[in-house]
C-alpha positions, 0 to 999 in steps of 0.5 A, spaced: 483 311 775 479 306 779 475 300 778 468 299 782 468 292 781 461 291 784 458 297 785 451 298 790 444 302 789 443 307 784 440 314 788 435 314 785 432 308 789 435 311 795 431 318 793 424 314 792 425 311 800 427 317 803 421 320 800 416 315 802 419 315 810 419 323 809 411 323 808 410 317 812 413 321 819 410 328 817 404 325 818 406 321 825 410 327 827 402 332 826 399 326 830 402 327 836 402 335 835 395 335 835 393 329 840 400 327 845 399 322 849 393 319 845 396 319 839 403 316 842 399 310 845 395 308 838 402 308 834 405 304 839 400 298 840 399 300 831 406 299 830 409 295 836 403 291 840 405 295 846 399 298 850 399 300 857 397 305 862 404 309 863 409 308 858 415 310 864 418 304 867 417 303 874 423 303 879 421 296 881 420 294 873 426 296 872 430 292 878 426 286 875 429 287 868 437 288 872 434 282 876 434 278 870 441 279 868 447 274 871 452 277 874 458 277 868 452 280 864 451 286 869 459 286 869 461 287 861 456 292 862 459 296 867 466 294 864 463 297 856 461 303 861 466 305 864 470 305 857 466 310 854 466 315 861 473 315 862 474 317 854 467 322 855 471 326 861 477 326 857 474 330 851 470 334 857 476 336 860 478 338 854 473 343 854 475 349 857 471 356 860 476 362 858 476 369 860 481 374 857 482 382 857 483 382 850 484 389 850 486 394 856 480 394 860 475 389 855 474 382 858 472 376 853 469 370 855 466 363 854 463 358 859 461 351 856 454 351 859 449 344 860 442 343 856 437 342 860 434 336 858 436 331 852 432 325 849 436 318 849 433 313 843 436 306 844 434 301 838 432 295 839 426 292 835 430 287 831 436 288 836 436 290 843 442 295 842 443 297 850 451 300 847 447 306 845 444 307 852 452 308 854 454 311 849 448 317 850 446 317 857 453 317 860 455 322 854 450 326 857 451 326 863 459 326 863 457 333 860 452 335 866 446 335 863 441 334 869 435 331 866 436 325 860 430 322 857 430 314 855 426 311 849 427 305 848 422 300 843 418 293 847 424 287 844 419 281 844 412 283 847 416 286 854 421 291 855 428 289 853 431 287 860 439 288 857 437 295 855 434 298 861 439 295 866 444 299 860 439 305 861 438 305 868 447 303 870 448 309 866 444 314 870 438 315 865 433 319 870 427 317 865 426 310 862 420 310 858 419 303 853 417 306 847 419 305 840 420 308 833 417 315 831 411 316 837 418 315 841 422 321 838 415 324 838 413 324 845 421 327 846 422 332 841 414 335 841 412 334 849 406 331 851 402 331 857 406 325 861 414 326 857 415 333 858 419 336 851 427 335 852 432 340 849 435 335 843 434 328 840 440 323 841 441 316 839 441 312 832 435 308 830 431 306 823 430 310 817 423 313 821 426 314 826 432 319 823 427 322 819 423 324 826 430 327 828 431 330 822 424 333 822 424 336 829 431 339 829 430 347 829 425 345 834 430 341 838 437 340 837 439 333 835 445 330 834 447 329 826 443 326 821 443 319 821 441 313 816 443 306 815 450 303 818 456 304 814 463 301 813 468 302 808 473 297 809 481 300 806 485 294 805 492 292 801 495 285 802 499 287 806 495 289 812 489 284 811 487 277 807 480 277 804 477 273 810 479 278 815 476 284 810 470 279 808 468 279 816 469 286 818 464 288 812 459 282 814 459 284 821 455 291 819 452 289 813 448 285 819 446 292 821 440 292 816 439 290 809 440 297 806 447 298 809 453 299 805 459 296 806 465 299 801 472 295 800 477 301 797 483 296 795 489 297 791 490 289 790 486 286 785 487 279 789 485 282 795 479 284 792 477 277 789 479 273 795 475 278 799 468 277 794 469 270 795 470 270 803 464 274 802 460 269 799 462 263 803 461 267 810 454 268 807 453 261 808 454 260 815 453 267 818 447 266 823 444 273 820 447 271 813 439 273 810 439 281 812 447 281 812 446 279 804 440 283 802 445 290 804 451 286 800 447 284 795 444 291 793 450 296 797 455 292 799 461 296 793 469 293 791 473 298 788 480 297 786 485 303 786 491 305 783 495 308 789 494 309 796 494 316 794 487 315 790 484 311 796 484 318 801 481 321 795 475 317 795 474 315 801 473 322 803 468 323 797 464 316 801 465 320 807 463 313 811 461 312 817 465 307 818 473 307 816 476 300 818 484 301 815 487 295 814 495 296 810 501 296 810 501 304 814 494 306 816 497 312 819 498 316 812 490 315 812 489 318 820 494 324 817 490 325 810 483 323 810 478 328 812 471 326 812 469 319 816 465 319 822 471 314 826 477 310 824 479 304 825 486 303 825 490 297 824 488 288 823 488 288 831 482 293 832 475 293 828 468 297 828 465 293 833 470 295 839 468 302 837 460 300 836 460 295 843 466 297 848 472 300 847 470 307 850 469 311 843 463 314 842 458 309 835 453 314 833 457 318 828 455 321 821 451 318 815 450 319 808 455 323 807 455 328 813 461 327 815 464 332 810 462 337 816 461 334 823 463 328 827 461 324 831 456 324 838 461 327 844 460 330 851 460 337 846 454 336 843 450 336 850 453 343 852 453 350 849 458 354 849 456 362 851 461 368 850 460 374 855 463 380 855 465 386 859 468 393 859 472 396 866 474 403 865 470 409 861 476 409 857 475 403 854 468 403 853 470 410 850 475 407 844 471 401 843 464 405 843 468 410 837 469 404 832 463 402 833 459 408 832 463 409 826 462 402 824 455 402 825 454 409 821 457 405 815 450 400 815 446 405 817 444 402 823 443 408 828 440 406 833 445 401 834 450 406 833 446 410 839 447 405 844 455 406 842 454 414 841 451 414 849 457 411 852 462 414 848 458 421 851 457 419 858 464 415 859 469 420 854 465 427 855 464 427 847 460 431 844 458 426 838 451 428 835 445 424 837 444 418 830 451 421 829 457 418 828 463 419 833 468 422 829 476 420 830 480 426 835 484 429 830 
């Protein structure tokens, strides 16, 4: 039976704040249905301080902020985003269009076709979070999608120079400096100056994964997302508590209702980690945020066996899973719901978050139970066709489905198999009838 020997908020609390965001974004996300443009421009000034004519970048404003990056910055840059295109083309390589005759003269198909249009939000009111422009824009683009909108908030009174050069090294045909709700808004409803896009992706504030949330069905998006989460597996083998302290720490920083999870089987394990935790908070430079999310959600549970951490780590079904024991692949071939893995003490979450080429927006609050991560699928549909060759194989599949037809009580539908099966196979089959089997 496992221990929590620290445990995080209650639901309830966390019900009461969705609650309140829920309420606030309906209101915002009415406002600009009803007033577009106006209505963006108020909110943007009310919640950024950000007023101007036209919230769309210019090409020579977007050159001044590129401008403002040194040379090795524009590198590292281009590096991270090559890593994430090279694995992009690799998942869509692995998508392929397919035509088989499944049956003598009937041919089945799909093609993977592209959206349109895709709306990128890139976080970076507290942080300027340029990772999210590679791992939106050039996913997009990889898949095939002609048009990619970006919307990123102003970072200290002016467009954040590292996350439109990020934006416009990716391919984003659009770079719009907006932040929060009236970003997703403008995207996800349309106004007279953002032409509406076919789906919302990208990480943000809990205003900004309500917004999505509220317009899907509208718009495709992503997944539902909500604050980072880590859970960090370890056992005294594959870690010590300063490393597991750190790996915690380092997404604790994302927010102050961030969860950060230790699941261990080692009660000395868990102790040092809890006092690592501690002694890092005292020179973490963003130790007060980092310590508000451990403080109320950050969670140590000590396990009787590896057997029982797959178990609850797939009830947490975490963003995030850092597995640092003596086998991390019995986890890889066990586990089933998490969002990214992270195998091993030589890698980490934030190689996946920054650079090493898979993608960082990936399933919250427990949605990983039924999807992944963002990846070039996400931006493509994918369409089945069919066509029948011969009179004789219209003939056959139009018997069945006429008698099938009849089982529903569906005539009309049964009329468009019985008309085939009279034209091509010289039937004599009664109209709203059902074609009965040649003896």
């Amino acid at each position: 039976m496992a221990e929590w020997l620290k445990r995080g908020a209650t639901a309830e609390s966390k019900a009461t704040n969705d609650r309140q965001v829920r309420d606030t974004v309906e209101a915002i996300l009415a406002d600009i249905e009803a007033r577009g443009d106006d209505a963006v421009r108020e909110l943007s000034v009310r919640f950024d301080s950000w007023d101007r004519d036209d919230y769309r970048l210019t090409a020579d404003e977007i050159q001044g902020c590129i401008d403002q990056l040194s040379a090795q910055d524009l590198k590292d840059i281009e590096f991270a985003q090559t890593q994430v295109k090279n694995f992009a083309q690799i998942q869509r390589d692995s998508m392929r269009d397919v035509e088989v005759e499944t049956l003598p003269g009937v041919v089945l198909g799909h093609k993977h076709i592209p959206l349109n249009a895709a709306g990128c939000y890139v976080p970076g009111g507290k942080y300027p979070l340029l990772a999210s422009a590679h791992m939106s824009v050039i996913t997009a683009k990889v898949a095939g999608v002609p048009r990619v909108v970006t919307c990123a908030p102003p970072f200290n009174g002016k467009p954040a120079p590292a996350i439109v050069a990020a934006q416009a090294m990716a391919g984003a045909d659009e770079i719009w400096c907006l932040g929060g709700i009236q970003a997703v808004g403008a995207m996800g409803i349309g106004t007279p100056a953002i032409a509406p896009v076919d789906i919302l992706v990208g990480p943000g504030n809990a205003f900004v994964a309500e917004a999505k949330r509220q317009l899907f069905g509208r718009v495709g998006i992503d997944l539902f997302a909500g604050p980072t989460e880590t859970l960090v597996i370890a056992d005294e083998i594959g870690a010590d508590g300063e490393l597991c302290a750190t790996d915690l720490l380092g997404q604790a920083e994302h927010g102050p209702d961030s969860p950060a999870i230790l699941l261990t089987t080692s009660r000395a394990l868990a102790q040092d980690t809890m006092r690592e935790v501690d002694r890092l908070l005292t020179i973490l430079p963003t130790a007060e945020i980092a310590r508000r999310a451990w403080d109320s959600f950050g969670e140590v549970i000590l396990a009787e066996s590896d057997e029982e951490m797959v178990r609850i780590a797939d009830e947490i079904a975490s963003e995030h899973v850092q597995v640092m024991t003596r086998d991390p692949d019995y986890f890889l071939h066990r586990m089933t719901n998490y969002g990214a893995l992270f195998l091993g003490n030589r890698t980490n979450v934030s190689y996946g978050d920054k650079v090493i080429g898979t993608n960082h927006t990936l399933p919250t609050k427990k949605a990983a139970r039924y999807t992944g991560g963002l990846w070039v699928g996400k931006f493509i549909k994918t369409c089945t066709y069919q066509r029948v060759l011969t009179d004789e194989a219209s003939t056959m599949i139009g018997e069945y489905c006429s008698r099938l037809c009849a089982l529903e009580g569906f005539a009309g539908h049964g009329e468009q198999a019985n008309i085939r099966v009279r034209r091509f196979g010289g039937r004599n089959v009664p109209y709203g009838g059902r074609a009965e089997p040649v003896a």
